[in-house]
C-alpha positions as CSV (number, residue, x, y, z in Angstrom):
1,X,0.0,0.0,0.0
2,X,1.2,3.2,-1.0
3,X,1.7,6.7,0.8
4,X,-1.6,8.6,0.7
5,X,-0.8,12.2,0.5
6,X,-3.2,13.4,3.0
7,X,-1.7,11.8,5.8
8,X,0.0,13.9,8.0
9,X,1.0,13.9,11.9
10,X,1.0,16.9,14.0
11,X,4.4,17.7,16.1
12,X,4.9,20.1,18.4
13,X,6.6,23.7,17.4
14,X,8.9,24.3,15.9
15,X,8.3,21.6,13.1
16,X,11.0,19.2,13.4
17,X,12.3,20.0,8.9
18,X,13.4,23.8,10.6
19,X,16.0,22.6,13.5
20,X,19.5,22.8,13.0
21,X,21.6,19.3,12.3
22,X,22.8,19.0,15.8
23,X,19.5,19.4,17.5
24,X,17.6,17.0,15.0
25,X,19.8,14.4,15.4
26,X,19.5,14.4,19.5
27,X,15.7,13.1,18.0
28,X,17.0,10.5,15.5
29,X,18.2,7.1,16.0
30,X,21.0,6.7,13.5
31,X,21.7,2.8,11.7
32,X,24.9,1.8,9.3
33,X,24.8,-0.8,7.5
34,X,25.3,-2.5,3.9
35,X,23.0,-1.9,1.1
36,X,23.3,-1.6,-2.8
37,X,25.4,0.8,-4.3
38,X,29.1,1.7,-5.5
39,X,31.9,0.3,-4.2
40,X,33.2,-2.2,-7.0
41,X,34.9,-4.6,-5.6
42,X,34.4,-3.2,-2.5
43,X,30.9,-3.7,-2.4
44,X,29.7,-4.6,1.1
45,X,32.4,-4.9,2.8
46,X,32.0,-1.6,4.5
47,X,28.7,-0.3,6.3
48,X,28.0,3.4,4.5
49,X,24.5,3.2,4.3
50,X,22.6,5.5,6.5
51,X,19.6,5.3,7.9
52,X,17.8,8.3,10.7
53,X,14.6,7.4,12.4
54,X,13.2,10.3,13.8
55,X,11.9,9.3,17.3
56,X,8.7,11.2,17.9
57,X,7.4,10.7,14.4
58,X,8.5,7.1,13.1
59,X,9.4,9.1,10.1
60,X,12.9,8.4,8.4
61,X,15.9,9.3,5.6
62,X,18.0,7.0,4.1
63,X,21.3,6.9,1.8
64,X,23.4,4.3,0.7
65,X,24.6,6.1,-3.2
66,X,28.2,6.9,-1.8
67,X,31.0,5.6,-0.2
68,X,31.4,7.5,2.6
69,X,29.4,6.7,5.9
70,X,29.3,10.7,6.7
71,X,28.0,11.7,2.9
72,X,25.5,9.1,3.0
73,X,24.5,10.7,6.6
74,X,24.3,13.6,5.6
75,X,22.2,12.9,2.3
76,X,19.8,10.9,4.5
77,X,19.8,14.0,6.6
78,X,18.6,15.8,3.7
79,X,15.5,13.3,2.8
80,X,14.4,13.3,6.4
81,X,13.6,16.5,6.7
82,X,12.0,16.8,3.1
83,X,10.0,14.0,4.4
84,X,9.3,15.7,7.7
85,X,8.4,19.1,5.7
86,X,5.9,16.8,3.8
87,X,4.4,14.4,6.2
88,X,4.6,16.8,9.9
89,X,2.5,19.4,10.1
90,X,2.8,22.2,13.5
91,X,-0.1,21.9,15.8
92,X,-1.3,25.1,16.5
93,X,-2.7,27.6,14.7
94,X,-0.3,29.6,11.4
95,X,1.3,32.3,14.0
96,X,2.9,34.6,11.3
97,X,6.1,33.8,9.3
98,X,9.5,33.3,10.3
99,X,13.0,35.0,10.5
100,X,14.1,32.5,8.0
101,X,11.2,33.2,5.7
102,X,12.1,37.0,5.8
103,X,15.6,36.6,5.1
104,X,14.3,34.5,1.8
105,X,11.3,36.5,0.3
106,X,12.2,39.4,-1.7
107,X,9.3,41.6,-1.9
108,X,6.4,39.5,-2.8
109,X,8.8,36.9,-4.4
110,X,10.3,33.7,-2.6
111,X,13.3,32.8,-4.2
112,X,14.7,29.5,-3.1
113,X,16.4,26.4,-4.7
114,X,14.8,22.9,-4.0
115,X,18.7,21.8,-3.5
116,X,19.4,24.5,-0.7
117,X,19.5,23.4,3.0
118,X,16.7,25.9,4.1
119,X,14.3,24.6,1.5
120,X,12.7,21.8,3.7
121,X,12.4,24.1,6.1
122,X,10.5,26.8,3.9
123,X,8.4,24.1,2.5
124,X,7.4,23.3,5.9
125,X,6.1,26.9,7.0
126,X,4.4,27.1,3.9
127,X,2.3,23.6,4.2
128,X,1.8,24.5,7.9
129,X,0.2,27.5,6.4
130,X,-1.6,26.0,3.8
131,X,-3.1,23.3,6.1
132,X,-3.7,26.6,9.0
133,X,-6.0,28.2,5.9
134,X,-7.9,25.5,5.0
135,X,-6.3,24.7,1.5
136,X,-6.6,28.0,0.7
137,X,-3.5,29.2,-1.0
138,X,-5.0,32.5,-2.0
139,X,-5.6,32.9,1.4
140,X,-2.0,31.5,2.6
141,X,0.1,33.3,0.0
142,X,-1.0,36.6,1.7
143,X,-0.6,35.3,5.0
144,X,3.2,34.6,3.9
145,X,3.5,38.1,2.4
146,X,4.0,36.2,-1.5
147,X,1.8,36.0,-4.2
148,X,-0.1,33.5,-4.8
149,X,1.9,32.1,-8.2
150,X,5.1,31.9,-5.8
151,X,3.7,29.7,-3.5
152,X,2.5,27.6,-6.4
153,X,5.9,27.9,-7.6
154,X,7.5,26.6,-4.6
155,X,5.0,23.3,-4.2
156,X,5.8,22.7,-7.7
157,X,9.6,21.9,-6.7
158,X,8.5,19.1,-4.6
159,X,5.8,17.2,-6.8
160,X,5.0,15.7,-3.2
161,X,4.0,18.8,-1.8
162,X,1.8,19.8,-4.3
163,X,0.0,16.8,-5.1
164,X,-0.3,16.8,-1.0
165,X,-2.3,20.5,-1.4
166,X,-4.1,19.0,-4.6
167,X,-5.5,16.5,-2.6
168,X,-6.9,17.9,-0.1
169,X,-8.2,20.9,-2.1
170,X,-10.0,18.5,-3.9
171,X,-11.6,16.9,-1.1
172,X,-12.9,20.5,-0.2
173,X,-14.5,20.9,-3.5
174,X,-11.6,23.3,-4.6
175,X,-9.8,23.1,-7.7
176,X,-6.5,21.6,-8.7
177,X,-3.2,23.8,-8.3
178,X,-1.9,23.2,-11.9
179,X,1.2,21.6,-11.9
């Protein structure tokens, strides 16, 4: 059975995708071991695959594509918290938008690459707003001080994310973001 993007657990603030490395990890339980991948010769004979559970979520990143035990870390550190942006949403009610989401928007632009380190984090504050408004990303997009074609623009660099939004808009009776 496949992931259903409408399901979603709540987490206490701040959402889990915007700590910094050290203080996400204290929440992770961290595995090595052997998997598919490069190495040659070399093939499992070393343990670089990572794997991070985060603890109060059950929700987790993995990596085996490199050699190194710390890249692969550090790539499954990555997918965790694009997993946690996706899949954790803050309980509470959408309190107003962050430091970090000022230092990003420019105007009523939000420029951010899907490969930066702050995008989970971004994508986060905007799906807690999202879900805060009822679906409504009119709504949302002036609650985040963007227009509402930027905050499609930024679902649409996680396919996840906006199919997430899709679905539940058309649950509502709302219609499709297009993609």
């Amino acid at each position: 059975m496949g992931f259903d993007p409408r399901d979603y657990m709540l987490v206490k603030a701040p959402h889990p995708a915007t700590l910094e490395d050290v203080e996400l990890l204290k929440q992770c339980t961290v595995g090595f071991g052997r998997d598919s991948g490069p190495g040659g010769q070399h093939r499992n004979r070393r343990s670089t695959a990572a794997r991070l559970t985060h603890e109060p979520t059950g929700l987790h990143g993995s990596a085996s594509e490199r050699r190194s035990q710390a890249e692969n870390r550090r790539m499954a550190l990555k997918r965790l918290r694009l997993t946690l942006a996706l899949r954790a949403r803050t309980k509470g009610r959408f309190r107003g938008v962050t430091a970090l989401w000022e230092t990003r928007r420019q105007g009523k632009q939000m420029s951010i690459n899907p490969k930066h380190r702050d995008f989970p984090a971004i994508l986060s504050e905007a799906l807690d707003c999202i879900n805060c408004h009822r679906w409504d990303v009119a709504k949302s997009a002036g609650a985040l001080g963007i227009s509402m074609s930027q905050l499609t623009k930024l679902l649409r660099h996680h396919p996840a994310a906006l199919e997430q939004v899709n679905q539940y808009r058309q649950d509502l009776g709302l219609p499709r973001l297009r993609r």
